[in-house]
Every structure is written in structure tokens, then in C-alpha cells.
C-alpha positions as CSV (number, residue, x, y, z in Angstrom):
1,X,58.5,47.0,-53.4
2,X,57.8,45.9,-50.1
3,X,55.2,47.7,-48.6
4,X,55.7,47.0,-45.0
5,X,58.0,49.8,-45.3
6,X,55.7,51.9,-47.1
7,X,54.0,52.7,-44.6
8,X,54.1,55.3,-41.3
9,X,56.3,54.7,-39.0
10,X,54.5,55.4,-35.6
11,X,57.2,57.0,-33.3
12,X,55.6,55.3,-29.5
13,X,58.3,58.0,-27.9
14,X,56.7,60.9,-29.6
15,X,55.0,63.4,-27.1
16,X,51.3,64.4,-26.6
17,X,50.3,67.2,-28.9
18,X,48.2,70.4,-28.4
19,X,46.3,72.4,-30.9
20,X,45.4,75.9,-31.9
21,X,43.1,75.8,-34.8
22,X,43.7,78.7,-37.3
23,X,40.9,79.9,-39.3
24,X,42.9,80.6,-42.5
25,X,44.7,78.1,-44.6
26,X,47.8,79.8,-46.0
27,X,50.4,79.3,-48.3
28,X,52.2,76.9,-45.6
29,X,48.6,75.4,-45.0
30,X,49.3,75.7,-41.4
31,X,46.0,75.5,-39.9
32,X,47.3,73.6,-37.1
33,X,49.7,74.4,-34.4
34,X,51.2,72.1,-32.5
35,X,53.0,71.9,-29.3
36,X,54.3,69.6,-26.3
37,X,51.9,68.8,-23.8
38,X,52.6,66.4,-20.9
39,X,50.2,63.9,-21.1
40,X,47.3,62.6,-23.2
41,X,44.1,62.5,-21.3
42,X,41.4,60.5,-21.9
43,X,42.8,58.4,-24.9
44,X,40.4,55.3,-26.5
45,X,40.7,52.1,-25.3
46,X,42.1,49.7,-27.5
47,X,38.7,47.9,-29.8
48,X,36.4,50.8,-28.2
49,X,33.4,51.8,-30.4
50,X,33.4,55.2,-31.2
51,X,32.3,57.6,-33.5
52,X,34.4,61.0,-34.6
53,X,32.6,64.0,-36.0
54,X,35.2,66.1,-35.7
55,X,33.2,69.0,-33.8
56,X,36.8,69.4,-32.3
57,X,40.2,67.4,-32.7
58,X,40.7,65.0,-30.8
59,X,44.6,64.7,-29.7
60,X,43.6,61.8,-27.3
61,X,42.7,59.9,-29.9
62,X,44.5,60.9,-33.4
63,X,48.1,60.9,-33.4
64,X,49.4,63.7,-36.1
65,X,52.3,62.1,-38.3
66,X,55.4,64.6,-38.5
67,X,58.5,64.9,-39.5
68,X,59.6,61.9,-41.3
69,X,58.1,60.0,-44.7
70,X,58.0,56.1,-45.5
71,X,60.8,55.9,-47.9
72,X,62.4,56.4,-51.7
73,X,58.8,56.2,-53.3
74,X,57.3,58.7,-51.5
75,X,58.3,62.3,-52.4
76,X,56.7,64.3,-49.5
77,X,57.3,64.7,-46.1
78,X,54.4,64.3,-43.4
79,X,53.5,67.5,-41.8
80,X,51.5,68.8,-38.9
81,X,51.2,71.9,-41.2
82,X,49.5,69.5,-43.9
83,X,46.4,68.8,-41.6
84,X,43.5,71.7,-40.9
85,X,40.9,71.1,-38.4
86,X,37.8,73.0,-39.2
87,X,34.8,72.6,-36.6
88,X,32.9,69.5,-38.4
89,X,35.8,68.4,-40.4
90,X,39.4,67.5,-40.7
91,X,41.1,68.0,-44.0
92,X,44.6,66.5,-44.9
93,X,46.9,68.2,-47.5
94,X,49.5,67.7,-50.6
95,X,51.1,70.7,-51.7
96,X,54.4,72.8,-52.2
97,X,57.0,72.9,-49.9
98,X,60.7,71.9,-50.0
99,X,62.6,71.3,-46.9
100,X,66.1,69.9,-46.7
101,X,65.4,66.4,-47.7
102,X,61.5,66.8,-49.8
103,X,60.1,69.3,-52.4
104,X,56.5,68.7,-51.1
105,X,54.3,68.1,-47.9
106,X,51.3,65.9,-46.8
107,X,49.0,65.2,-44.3
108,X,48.4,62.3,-42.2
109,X,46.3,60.9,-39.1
110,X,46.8,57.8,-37.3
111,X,44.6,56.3,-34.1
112,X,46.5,56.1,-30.8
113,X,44.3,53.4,-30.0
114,X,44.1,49.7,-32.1
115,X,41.2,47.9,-33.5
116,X,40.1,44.5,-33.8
117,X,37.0,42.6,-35.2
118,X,34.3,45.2,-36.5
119,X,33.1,47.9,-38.6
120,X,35.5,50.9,-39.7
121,X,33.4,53.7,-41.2
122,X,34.5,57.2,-43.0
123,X,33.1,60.1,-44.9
124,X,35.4,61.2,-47.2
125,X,35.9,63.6,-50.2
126,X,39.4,63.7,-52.3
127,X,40.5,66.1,-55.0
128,X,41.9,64.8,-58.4
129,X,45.5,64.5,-59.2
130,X,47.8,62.4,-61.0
131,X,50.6,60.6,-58.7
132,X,48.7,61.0,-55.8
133,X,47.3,58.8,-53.2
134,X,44.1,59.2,-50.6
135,X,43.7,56.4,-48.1
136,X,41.5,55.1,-45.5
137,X,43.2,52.0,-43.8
138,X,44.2,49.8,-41.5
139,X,47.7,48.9,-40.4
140,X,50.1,47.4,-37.7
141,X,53.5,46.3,-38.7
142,X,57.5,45.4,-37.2
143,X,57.5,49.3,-36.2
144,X,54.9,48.2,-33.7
145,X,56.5,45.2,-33.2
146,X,53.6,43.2,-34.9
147,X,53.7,41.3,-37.9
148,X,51.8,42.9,-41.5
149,X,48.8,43.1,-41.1
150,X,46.3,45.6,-43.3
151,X,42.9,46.7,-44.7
152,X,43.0,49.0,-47.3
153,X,40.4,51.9,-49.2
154,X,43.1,53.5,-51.4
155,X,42.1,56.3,-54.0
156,X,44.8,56.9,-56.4
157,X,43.3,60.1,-57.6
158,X,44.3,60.5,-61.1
159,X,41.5,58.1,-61.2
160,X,38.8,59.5,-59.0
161,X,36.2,57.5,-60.5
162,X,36.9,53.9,-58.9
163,X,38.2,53.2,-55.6
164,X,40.5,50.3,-54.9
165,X,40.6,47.5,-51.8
166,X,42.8,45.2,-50.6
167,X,44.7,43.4,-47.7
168,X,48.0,42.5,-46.8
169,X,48.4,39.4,-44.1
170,X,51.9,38.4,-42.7
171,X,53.1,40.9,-45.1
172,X,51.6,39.4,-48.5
173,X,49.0,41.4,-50.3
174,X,45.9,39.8,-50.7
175,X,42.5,40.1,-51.8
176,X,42.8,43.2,-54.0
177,X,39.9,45.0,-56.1
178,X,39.1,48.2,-58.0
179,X,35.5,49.1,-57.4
180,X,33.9,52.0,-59.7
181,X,32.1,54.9,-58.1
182,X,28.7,56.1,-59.6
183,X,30.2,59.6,-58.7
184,X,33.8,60.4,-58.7
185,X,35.7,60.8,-55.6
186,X,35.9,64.4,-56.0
187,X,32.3,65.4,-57.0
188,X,30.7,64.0,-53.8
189,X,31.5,62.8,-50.5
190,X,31.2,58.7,-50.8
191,X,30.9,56.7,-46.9
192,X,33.9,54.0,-46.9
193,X,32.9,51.2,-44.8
194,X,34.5,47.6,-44.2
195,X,33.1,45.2,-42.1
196,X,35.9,42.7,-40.6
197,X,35.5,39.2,-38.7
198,X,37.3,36.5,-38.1
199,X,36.8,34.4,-41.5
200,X,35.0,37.4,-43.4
201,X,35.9,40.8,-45.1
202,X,33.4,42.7,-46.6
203,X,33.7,46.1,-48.2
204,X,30.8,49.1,-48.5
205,X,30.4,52.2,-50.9
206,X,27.6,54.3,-49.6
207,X,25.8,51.3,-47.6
208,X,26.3,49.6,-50.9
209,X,28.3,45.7,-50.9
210,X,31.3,45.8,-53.4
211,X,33.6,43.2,-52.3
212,X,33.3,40.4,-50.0
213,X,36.5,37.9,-49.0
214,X,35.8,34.8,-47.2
215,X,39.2,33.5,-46.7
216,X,40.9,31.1,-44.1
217,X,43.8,34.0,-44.8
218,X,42.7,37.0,-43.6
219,X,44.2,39.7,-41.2
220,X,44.5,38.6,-37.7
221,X,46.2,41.3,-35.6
222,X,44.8,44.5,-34.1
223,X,45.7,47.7,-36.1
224,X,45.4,51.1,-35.7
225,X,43.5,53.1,-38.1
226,X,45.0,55.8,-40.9
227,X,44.0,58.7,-42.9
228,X,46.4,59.7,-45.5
229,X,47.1,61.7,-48.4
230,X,50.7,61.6,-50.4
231,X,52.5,61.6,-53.2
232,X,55.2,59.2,-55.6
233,X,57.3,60.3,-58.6
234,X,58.2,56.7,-58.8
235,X,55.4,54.7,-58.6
236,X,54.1,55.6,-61.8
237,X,52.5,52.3,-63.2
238,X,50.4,52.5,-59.8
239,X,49.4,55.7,-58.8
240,X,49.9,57.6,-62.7
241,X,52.7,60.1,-63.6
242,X,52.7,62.3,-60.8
243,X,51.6,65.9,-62.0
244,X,53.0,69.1,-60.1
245,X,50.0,70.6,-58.6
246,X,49.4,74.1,-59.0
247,X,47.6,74.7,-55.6
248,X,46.9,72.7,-52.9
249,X,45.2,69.2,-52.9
250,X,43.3,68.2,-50.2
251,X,41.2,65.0,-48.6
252,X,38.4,66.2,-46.8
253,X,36.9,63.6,-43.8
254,X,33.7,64.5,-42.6
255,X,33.6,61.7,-40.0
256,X,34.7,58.6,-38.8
257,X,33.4,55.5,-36.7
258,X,34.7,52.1,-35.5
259,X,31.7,49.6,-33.9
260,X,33.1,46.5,-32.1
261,X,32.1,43.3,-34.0
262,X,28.8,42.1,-32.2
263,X,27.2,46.1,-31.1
264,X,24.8,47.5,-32.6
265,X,24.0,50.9,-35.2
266,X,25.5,53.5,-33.4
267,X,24.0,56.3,-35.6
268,X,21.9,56.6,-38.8
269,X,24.7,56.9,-41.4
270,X,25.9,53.7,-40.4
271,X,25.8,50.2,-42.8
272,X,25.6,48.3,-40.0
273,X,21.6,50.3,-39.7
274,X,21.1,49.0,-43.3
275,X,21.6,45.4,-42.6
């Protein structure tokens, strides 16, 4: 399968959103409401350091994915009803809901901004579940009118206990690794980090080295930067048999940072403070 179009299609037409945070998840998991505003305010500047605690959302700088999915293999539809902001924390969600076109929904976050040469950073905590898929990545693709280019964290939760990295350059996957956790993915909040430059890769678990690429072939284009969680009935040797869930799964990020290649720590939980 080709993966370029497996992943979000970024609509640059689509409109500035508002949002109402509800304090109740319900059966729709609509926790956040969404409407047209007329401009964004304040967005990042493309390869700005910054660091996302997610005291509020952010529509300046996150970009909710709605109303479309990337293709055959995927067998939800990305929904602004899929992702909750709570103060401290943004959760993304799988569950039950058919439409005209898709049985389920998920939730999805994408940067306005793009990133260069640096350190991407995330807290995150997944639930188990067999056929699904929780990711913290890069990407920028033909949609953007870039070639493939892409760093990958990918948990395909019906194995919680590992986590698996990879790259694709010029559209050719690259690089790839499966990295076991010393506590699964749904037990414990784990911080995902990646530090890129020009002719290294290297890849954290809790401050912790797990894969380094030092490769004349490595990514070379600026990409934005993706939060995911979704679902395949087809991709079964990949991602497992997928498994109707009986509630609800969710992908819990408790932050998220980016420091230009060259700056320093920007705050404790940070490798870059541990090298």
C-alpha cells in the first residue's frame, strides 16, 4: 500500500475554528464544538520552538481534522466530535458511530505551522485495542505540494507493550524499528521524543535512547506535526484483527514541545535537559 495516501489530507482552504469545551463526554464524544471564525490569530511561525500544555486549545496552532478519512484501509471517519479538550490535556477518540460512508469515528490533530531540524517531544497515554492505531508523527506530502517526507512513533495498540519507529523519505519507508516498553502504553504515560538533524535521527522513550539512524538518506523537508488515533479492518497483518470496541478508546496527550535544532532545554521534562 502506498502510504503517501494514507495519510491526512490537510484541506489549506478550510476555515479557522472556535471552540466551546464541554465538560461531559457523551455518547457522541462531543466535547468539542466547533464553528467558523474569520481568522486565525496569532498562529506559530513555521520551525518556532514551543511548548503546548494544553492549559487551553490552541486553534492558532492545531488544526482539527474533519470530515474526510485517508482511504480504503481506514474504517473511520476523522471527527471534530472525536477530540475533547480538558484543561491540562487533549484526548483523541475511536469509537461507535456510523455516518453515510463509515461505521466508526476518530480523532485527529495536525500543526498549522511546519517543522524543521530539532526536537519533537510528547506525553502520551493510549488504551489497548486490536486494529487500532495511536500516532505521534511527522508528515508533509503531494497534498502539500511537497514530496514524502516522515517521522513516525506509531503504537499499534493490540500491542501496547512495544512502540514502533520509522521514516519514510521521497516516499520510501525507511529506517523502521519496534522498541519494547518497560510499561505498556496503556498503564503509564511514556514521553516520545525524536531528535532530528541533518545526517542524524535519534529516537527517546522516557529520556531513554532506543534507536539512532545515521543515514546520508534521511528526511529533508519541513513537516507539520500529527496526533492520531484510527482504525483498519484491513490491515490486519499490521495493526492485528481489528476488535469492535465496546466503549470508547481514547489517546490521552498530556503535552507537547518542538525546540529548534541548536536551542536550548526549554523545560525540565525535556531530553534535550538530560544530555
Amino acid at each position: 500500500m502506498d502510504m503517501a495516501m494514507m495519510k491526512s489530507k490537510f484541506r489549506p482552504d478550510a476555515p479557522a475554528m472556535s471552540v466551546v469545551r464541554r465538560s461531559r463526554i457523551g455518547m457522541a464524544v462531543g466535547a468539542l464544538v466547533l464553528g467558523a471564525a474569520t481568522a486565525v490569530a496569532g498562529a506559530d511561525a513555521d520551525n518556532a520552538s514551543f511548548l503546548d500544555d494544553f492549559t487551553t486549545f490552541d486553534m492558532s496552532r492545531w488544526y482539527i481534522s474533519d470530515g474526510w478519512s485517508n482511504g480504503d484501509h481506514q474504517n473511520c471517519l476523522w471527527s471534530q466530535d472525536a477530540v475533547a479538550h480538558e484543561e491540562g490535556r487533549l484526548s483523541l477518540y475511536f469509537y461507535a458511530d456510523t455516518s453515510e460512508t463509515h461505521e466508526y469515528k476518530c480523532g485527529e490533530i495536525q500543526s498549522r505551522a511546519v517543522f524543521g531540524h530539532g526536537t519533537y517531544e510528547a506525553r502520551l497515554r493510549t488504551n489497548e485495542g486490536s486494529g487500532l492505531n495511536a500516532a505521534f508523527f511527522t508528515y508533509i506530502g503531494p497534498v502539500h505540494g511537497e514530496r514524502h517526507d516522515e517521522i513516525d512513533f506509531e503504537i499499534l495498540t493490540a500491542n501496547t507493550s512495544e512502540v514502533t519507529v520509522n521514516t519514510y523519505v521521497d516516499g520510501e519507508p525507511k529506517h523502521g524499528a519496534i522498541h519494547p516498553l518497560e510499561q505498556a502504553a496503556n498503564d503509564a504515560f511514556h514521553i516520545y521524543s525524536f531528535t532530528w538533524e541533518p545526517d542524524r535521527l535519534s529516537f527517546f522513550v522516557d529520556g531513554a535512547l532506543i534507536h539512532t539512524v545515521e543515514d546520508d538518506e534521511l528526511p529533508i523537508t519541513d513537516q507539520k506535526m500529527y496526533f492520531s488515533l484510527w482504525g483498519s479492518d484491513t490491515l490486519s497483518d499490521w495493526m492485528g484483527p481489528f476488535e469492535h470496541p465496546a466503549g470508547p478508546k481514547r489517546m490521552d496527550i498530556d503535552w507537547v514541545a518542538f525546540t529548534a535544532l541548536g536551542e536550548d532545554c526549554q523545560f525540565p521534562d525535556s531530553v534535550l535537559c538530560e544530555q
